[in-house]
C-alpha positions as CSV (number, residue, x, y, z in Angstrom):
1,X,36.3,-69.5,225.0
2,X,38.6,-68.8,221.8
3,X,42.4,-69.3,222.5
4,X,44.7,-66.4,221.2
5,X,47.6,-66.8,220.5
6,X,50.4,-65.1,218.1
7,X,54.1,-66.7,217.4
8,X,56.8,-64.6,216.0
9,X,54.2,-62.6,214.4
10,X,55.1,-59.3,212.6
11,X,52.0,-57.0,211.6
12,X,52.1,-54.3,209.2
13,X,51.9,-50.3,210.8
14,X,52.4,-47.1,208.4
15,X,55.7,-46.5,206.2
16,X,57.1,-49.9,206.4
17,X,56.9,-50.0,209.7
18,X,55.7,-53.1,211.9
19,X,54.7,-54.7,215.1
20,X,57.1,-57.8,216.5
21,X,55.6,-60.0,218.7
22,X,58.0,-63.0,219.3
23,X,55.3,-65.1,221.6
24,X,52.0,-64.5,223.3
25,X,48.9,-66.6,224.9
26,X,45.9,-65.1,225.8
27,X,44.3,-67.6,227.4
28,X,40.6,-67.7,228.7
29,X,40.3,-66.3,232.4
30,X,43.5,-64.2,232.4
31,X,42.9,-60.6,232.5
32,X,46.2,-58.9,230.8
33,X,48.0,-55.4,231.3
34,X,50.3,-53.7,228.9
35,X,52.6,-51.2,229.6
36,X,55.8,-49.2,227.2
37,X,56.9,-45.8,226.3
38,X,55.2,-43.4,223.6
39,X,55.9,-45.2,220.4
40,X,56.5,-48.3,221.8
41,X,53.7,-50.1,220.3
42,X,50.9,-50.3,222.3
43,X,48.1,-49.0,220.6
44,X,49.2,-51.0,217.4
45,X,49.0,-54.0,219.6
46,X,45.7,-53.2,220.9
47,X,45.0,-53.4,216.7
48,X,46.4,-56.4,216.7
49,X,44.3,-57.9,219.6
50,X,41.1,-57.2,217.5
51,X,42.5,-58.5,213.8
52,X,43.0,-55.0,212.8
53,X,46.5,-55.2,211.4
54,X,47.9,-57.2,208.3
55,X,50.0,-60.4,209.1
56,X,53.2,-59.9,207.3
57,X,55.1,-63.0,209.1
58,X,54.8,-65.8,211.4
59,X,51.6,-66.9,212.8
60,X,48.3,-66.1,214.3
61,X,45.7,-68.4,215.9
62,X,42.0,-67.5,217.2
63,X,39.8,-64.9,216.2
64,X,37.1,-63.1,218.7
65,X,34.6,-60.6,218.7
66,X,36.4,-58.0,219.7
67,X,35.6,-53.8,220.9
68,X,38.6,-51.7,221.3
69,X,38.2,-48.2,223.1
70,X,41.2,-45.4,222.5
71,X,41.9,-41.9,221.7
72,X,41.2,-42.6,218.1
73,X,37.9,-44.4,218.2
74,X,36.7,-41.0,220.1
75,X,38.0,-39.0,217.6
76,X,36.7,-40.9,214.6
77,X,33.5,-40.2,216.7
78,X,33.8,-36.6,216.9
79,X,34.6,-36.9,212.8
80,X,31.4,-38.3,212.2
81,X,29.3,-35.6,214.1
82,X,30.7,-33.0,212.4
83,X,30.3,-34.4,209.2
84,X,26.7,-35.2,210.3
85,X,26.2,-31.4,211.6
86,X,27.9,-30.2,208.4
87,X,25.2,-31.9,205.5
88,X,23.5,-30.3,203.2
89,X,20.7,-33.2,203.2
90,X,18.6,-31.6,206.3
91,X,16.4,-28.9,207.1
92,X,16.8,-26.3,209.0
93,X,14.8,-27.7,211.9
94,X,16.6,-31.1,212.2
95,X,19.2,-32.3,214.6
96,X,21.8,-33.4,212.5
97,X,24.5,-34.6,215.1
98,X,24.7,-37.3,217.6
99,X,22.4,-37.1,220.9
100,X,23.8,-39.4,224.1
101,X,20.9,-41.2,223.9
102,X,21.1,-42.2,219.8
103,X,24.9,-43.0,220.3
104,X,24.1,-45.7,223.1
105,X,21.0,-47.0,221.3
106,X,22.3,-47.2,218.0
107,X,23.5,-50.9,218.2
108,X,20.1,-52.0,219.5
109,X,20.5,-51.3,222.9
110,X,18.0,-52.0,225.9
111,X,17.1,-48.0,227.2
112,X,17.3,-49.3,230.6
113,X,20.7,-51.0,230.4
114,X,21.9,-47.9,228.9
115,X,20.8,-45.5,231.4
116,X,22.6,-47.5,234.1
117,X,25.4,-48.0,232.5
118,X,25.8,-44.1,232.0
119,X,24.8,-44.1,235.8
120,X,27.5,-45.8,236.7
121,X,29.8,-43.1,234.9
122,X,27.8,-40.3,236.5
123,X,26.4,-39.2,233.2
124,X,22.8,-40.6,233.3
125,X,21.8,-36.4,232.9
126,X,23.3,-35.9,229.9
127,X,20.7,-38.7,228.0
128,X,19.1,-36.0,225.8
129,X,22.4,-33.5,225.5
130,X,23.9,-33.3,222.0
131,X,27.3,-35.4,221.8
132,X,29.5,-31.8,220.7
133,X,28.6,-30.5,224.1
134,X,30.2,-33.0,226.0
135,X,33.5,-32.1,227.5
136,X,36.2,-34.5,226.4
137,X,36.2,-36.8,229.8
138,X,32.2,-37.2,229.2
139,X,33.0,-38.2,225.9
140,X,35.5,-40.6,227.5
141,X,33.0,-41.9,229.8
142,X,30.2,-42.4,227.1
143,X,32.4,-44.3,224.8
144,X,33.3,-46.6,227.7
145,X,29.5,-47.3,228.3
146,X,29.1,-48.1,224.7
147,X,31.4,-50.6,224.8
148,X,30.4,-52.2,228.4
149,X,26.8,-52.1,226.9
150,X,27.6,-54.4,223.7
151,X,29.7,-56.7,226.3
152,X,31.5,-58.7,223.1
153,X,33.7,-61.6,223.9
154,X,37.0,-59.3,224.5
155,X,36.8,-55.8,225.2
156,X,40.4,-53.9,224.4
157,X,40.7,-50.8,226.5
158,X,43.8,-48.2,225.6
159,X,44.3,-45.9,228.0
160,X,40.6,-46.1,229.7
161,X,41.3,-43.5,232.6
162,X,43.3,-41.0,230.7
163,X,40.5,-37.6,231.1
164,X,38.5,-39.0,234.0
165,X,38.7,-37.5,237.1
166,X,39.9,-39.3,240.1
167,X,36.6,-40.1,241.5
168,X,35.2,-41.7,237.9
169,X,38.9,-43.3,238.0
170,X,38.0,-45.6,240.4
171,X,34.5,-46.0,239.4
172,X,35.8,-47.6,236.4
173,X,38.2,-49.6,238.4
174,X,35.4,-51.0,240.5
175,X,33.3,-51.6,237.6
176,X,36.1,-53.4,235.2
177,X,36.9,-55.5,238.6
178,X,33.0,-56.7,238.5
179,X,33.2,-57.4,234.9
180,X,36.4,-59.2,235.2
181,X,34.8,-61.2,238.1
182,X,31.8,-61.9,236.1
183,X,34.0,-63.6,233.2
184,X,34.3,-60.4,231.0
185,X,37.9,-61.2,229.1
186,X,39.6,-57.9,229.2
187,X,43.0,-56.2,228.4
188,X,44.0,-52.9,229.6
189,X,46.5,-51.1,228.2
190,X,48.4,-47.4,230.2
191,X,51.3,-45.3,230.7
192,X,51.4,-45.2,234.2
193,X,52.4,-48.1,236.4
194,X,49.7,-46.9,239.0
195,X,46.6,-47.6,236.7
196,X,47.7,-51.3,236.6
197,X,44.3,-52.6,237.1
198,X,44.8,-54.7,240.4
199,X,43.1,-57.7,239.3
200,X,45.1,-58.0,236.3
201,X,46.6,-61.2,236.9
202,X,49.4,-60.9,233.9
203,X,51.6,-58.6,232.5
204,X,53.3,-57.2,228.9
205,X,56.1,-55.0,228.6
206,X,55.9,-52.7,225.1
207,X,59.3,-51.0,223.1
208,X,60.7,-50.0,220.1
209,X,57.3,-51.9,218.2
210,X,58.5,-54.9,220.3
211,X,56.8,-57.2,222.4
212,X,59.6,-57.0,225.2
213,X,58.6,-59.6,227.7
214,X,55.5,-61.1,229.1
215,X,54.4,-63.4,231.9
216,X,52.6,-63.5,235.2
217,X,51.7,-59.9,237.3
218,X,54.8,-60.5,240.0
219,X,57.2,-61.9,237.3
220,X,57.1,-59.0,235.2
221,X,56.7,-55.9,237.6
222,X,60.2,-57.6,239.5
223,X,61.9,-57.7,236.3
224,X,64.8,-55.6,235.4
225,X,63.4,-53.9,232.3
226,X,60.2,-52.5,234.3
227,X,62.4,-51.2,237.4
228,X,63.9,-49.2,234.3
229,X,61.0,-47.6,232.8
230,X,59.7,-46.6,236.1
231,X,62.8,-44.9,237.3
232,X,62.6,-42.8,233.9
233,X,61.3,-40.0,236.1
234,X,64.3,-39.5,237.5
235,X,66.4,-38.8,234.3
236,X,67.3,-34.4,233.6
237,X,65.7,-34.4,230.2
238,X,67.5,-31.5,227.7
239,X,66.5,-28.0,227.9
240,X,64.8,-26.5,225.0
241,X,66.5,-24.8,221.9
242,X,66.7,-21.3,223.0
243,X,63.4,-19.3,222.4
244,X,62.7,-15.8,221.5
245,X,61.0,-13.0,223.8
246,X,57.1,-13.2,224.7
247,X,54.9,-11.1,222.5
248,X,54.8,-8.0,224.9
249,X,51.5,-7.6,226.5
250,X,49.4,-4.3,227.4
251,X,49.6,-3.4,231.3
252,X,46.6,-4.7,233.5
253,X,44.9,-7.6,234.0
254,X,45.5,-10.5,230.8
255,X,41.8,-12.0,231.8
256,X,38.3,-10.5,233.4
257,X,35.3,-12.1,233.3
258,X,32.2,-10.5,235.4
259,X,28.9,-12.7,236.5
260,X,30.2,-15.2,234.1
261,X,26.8,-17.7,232.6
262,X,27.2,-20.6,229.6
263,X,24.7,-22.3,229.0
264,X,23.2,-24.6,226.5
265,X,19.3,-24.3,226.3
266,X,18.4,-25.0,230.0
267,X,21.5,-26.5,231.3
268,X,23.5,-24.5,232.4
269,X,27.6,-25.1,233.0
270,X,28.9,-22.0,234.5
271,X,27.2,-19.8,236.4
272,X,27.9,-16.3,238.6
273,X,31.8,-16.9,237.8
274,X,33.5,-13.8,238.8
275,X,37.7,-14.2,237.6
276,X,40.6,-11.9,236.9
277,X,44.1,-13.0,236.0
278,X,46.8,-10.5,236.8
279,X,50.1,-10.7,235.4
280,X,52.4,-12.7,236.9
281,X,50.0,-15.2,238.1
282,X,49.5,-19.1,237.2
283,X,46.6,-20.7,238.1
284,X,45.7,-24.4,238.4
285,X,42.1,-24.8,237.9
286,X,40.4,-28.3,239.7
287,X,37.0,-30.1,238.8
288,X,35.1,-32.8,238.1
289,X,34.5,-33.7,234.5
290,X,31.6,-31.9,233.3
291,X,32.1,-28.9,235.7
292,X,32.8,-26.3,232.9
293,X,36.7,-25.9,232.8
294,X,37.6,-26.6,229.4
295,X,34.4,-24.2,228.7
296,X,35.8,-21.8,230.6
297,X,39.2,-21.9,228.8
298,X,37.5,-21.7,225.1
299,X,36.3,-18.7,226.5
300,X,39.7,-17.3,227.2
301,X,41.1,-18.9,223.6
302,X,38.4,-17.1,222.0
303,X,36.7,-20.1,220.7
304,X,32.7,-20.2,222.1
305,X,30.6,-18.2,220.7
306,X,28.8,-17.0,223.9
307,X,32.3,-15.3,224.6
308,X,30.4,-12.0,222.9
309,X,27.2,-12.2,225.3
310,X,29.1,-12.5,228.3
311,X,31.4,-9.3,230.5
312,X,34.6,-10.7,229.2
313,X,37.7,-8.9,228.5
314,X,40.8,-10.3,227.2
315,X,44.3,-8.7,227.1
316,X,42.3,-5.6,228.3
317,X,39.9,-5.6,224.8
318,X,36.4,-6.3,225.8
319,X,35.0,-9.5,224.0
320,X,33.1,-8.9,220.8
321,X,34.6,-4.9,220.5
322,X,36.0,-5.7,216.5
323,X,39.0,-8.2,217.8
324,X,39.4,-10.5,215.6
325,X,39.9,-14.1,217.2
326,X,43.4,-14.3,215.4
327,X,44.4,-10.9,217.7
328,X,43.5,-13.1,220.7
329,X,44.9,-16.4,220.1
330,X,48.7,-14.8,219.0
331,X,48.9,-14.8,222.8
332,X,48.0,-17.6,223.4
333,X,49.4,-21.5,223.5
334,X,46.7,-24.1,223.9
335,X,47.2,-28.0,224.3
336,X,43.6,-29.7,224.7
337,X,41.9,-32.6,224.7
338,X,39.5,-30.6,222.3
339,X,42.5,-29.5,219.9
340,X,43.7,-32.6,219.4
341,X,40.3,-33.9,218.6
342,X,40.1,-31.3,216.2
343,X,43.4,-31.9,214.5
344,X,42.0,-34.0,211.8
345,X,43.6,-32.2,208.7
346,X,46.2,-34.2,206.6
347,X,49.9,-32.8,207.5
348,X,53.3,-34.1,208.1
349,X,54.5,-34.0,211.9
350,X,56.9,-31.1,211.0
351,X,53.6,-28.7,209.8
352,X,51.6,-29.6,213.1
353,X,54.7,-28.0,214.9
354,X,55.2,-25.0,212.5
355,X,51.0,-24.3,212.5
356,X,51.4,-23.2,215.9
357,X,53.5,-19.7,214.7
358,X,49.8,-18.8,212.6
359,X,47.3,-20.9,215.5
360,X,45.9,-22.3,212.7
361,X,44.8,-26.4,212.4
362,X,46.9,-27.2,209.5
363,X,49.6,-25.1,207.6
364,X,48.5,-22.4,205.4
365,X,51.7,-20.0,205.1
366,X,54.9,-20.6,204.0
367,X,57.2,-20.7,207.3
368,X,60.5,-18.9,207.1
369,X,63.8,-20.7,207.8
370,X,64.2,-19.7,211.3
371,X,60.5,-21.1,211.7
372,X,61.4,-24.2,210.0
373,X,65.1,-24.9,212.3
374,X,62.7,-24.3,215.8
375,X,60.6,-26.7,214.2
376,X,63.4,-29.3,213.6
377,X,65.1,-28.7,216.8
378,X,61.9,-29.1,219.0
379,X,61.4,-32.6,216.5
380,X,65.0,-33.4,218.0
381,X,64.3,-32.5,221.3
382,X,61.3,-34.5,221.7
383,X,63.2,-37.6,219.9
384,X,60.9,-37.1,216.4
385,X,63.8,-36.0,214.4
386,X,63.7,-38.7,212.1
387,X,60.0,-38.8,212.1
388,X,59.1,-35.1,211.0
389,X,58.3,-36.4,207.2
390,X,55.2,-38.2,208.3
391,X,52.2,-38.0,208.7
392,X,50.7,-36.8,211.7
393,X,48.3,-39.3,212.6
394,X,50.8,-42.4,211.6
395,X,52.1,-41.8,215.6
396,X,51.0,-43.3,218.6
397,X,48.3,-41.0,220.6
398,X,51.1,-39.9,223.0
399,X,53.9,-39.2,220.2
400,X,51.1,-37.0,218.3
401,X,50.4,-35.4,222.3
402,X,54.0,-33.8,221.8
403,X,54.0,-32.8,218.4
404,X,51.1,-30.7,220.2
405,X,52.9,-29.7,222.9
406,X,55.7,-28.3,220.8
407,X,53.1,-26.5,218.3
408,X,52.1,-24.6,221.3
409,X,55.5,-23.9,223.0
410,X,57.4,-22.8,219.3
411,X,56.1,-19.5,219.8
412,X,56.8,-18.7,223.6
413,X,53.8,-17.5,224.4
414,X,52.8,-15.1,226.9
415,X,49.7,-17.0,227.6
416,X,49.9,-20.9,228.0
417,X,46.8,-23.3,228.8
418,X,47.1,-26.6,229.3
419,X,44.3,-28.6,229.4
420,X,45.3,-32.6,230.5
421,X,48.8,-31.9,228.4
422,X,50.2,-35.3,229.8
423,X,47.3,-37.3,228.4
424,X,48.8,-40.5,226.6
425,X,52.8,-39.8,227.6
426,X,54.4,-42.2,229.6
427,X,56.9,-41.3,232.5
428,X,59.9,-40.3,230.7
429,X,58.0,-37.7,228.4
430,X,56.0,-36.3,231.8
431,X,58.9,-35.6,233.1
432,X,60.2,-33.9,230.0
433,X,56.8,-31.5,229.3
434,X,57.0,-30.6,233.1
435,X,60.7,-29.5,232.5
436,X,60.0,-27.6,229.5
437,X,56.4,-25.6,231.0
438,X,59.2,-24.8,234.2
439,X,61.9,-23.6,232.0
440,X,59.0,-21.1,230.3
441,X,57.4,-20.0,233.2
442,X,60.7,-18.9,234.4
443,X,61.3,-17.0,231.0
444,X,58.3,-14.8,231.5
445,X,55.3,-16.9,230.1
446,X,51.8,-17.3,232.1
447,X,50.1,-20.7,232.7
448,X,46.3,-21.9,232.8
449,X,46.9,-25.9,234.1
450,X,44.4,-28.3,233.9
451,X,44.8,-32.2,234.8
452,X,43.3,-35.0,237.0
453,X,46.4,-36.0,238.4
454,X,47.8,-33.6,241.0
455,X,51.7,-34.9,240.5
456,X,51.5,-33.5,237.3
457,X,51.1,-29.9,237.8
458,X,54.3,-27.9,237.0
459,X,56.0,-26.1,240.6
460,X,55.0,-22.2,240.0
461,X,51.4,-22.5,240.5
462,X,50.5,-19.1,242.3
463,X,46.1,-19.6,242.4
464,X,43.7,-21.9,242.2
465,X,40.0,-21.5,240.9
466,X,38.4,-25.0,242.5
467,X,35.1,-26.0,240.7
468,X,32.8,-27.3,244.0
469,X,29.7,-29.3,243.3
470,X,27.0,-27.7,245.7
471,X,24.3,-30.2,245.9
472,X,22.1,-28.0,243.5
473,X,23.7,-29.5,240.4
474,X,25.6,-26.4,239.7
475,X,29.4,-25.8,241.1
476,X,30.5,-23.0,243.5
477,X,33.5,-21.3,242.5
478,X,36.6,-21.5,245.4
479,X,39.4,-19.2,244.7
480,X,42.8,-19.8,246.8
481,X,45.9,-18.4,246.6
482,X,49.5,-20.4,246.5
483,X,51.5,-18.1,247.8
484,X,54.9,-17.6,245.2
485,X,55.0,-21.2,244.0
């Protein structure tokens, strides 16, 4: 197998930018593990990995055939299938996006391979399912059995677990342990110290577009500069800039839904769901991926169509009674899987923040000046303010995860939904979201919290609504309350 190596390498990144790594062996049999802070330069080493960034200086040896996996390859995915739905080169009785089964048998494939690779992800049912109905963790999961399936020389994973629930967590675990034991050369790449694959038998530490320090698994997880990072938790991150007063909100329940039924031809993802959201309240909902929670929250946002066929009333207007979707969503801050998926537009960093005052993907208006000094003190706060000129999609996954945060908490909100908010943001910035969604809950705003990890979720919670498989291949719907939070 091909040495890599790299020696005082510097590789190009956007706006003069670049990567720095001073030294670095891969060497055949060695499974690695890279960890760093949001803009630290993980992701553009992943790039690096699989000859995907210019050498500006130093050296490079070895070349492999290389798959990387990340946030961007599933959204360059989701581009595609809506440029494929979106043609005007097919009839009106063709299928013009992607299918599971044409995305894992595109390269060639054996069906059989395919089937039990999607097996082991839990997803073998969704075969003949079109790819835009596929919540964003089975989207997660299908991309990872694309890339298991084509089994190249060096796989590069960045941030494989973020979106999968804890069960399909350690599924992959198991299933990247058996890879790694059957010779598969693999590098993982995470945020959190407690998704350090166990059988990764060397380490990298990742700041400031610096390879920091490298070296065996022991070595580097006693070193100084580790005991650092993960004591970031710790640290009282800065208050926001002071925000004005919650849109006020009619009297009476903000959500109702009544024998609540999605469903997509024959499969259907919720069922019977009977909901209510007083004021006051914060729920937590808990599932599975696939169960129908971020459904059931673009049903709240206003964005699925079957909104209009179902008993749903939202800030006490029934659903499909002449609202437009712009009176719901002014209510409303959203941070998704799905909206950042969706933010494909061209835009600096500072308009991401300042589209969330008009909920719009990508800046239309002209902000005002006290628009544009929230915008540049939330940039500040989330240590961006030198970095609200460019372009949004020139940040690391996590850093473009807090420009999205921020675009939903400029407006204060009365409604909040979080949908995995902490995807891709490593301790320090955790700890900082979690700070910020406290500080707003206490200033009047309701939350909607969604995530796989249960020391995420914000203190407040008052409810739960618990998605339950019930061995019929639907979910029962368990609602508990919290008591005050």
């Amino acid at each position: 197998m091909t040495l890599l190596q790299w020696h005082s390498a510097r590789l190009a990144l956007h706006a003069n930018r670049s990567l720095f790594i001073p030294e670095l062996t891969l060497c055949p049999g060695q499974c690695w593990a890279f960890v760093g802070s949001n803009g630290s330069g993980k992701t553009a080493l992943a790039a690096a990995m699989c000859g995907e960034l210019a050498l500006h200086s130093g050296q490079t040896q070895g070349q492999v055939a290389a798959v990387r996996l990340s946030f961007e390859s599933q959204q360059r995915l989701s581009e595609q299938d809506y440029q494929r739905r979106n043609t005007d080169m097919l009839g009106e009785e063709e299928e013009a996006g992607y299918q599971v089964s044409s995305l894992m048998l595109e390269q060639g494939g054996d069906e059989e391979q395919a089937l039990a690779l999607l097996a082991c992800f839990g997803i073998a049912a969704l075969w003949d399912r079109p790819y835009r109905y596929l919540s964003s963790g089975e989207g997660r999961k299908l991309l990872l059995a694309r890339a298991l399936l084509s089994r190249p020389e060096l796989l590069v994973l960045d941030e494989p677990f973020d979106g999968l629930d804890q069960g399909s967590r350690h599924e992959l675990m198991a299933l990247l342990a058996q890879l790694v034991g059957e010779g598969q050369r693999l590098v993982v790449i995470v945020n959190r110290f407690d998704e350090i694959p166990p059988f990764a038998s060397h380490l990298g530490l990742l700041g400031d577009l610096n390879l920091l320090l490298t070296g065996e698994r022991g070595q580097v997880l006693g070193s100084q500069e580790v005991a650092q990072l993960a004591r970031a938790e710790a640290v009282n991150p800065s208050l926001p800039p002071p925000l004005t007063a919650p849109i006020p909100l009619p009297a009476g329940p903000r959500v109702e839904m009544r024998k609540l039924r999605v469903a997509y031809g024959e499969q259907v993802v919720i069922d019977g769901l009977d909901w209510t959201i007083e004021p006051g309240q914060h729920w937590q909902l808990v599932g599975p991926n696939g169960a129908g929670k971020s459904t059931l929250l673009s049903l709240i946002t206003g964005d699925h169509p079957q909104g209009y066929s179902n008993d749903l009333h939202l800030f006490g207007v029934r659903r499909g009674s002449g609202e437009s979707i712009w009176e719901i969503k002014r209510h409303i801050g959203l941070v998704s899987p799905a909206l950042h998926l969706d933010y494909r537009v061209n835009g600096s960093v500072q308009t991401v923040i300042l589209s969330g005052f008009y909920d719009s993907i990508g800046l239309y208006t002209r902000p005002g000046d006290r628009q544009l000094a929230l915008a540049n003190q939330w940039l500040t706060l989330l240590g961006l303010g030198s970095q609200g000129s460019l372009p949004f999609h020139s940040l690391s996954f996590g850093q473009q995860r807090l420009v999205l945060i921020a675009r939903a908490l400029v407006k204060h909100p009365p409604l909040l939904i979080l949908d995995e908010p902490l995807q891709g943001l490593d301790p320090l910035n955790r700890h900082l979201v979690r700070a910020l969604v406290t500080r707003l809950i206490g200033e009047g705003t309701q939350l909607l919290f969604v995530s796989h990890h249960a020391e995420d979720a914000p203190p407040g919670l008052t409810h739960r609504l618990s998605f339950v498989p019930n061995g019929r291949g639907g979910y029962d719907y368990v609602q508990e309350s919290l008591g005050e939070g």
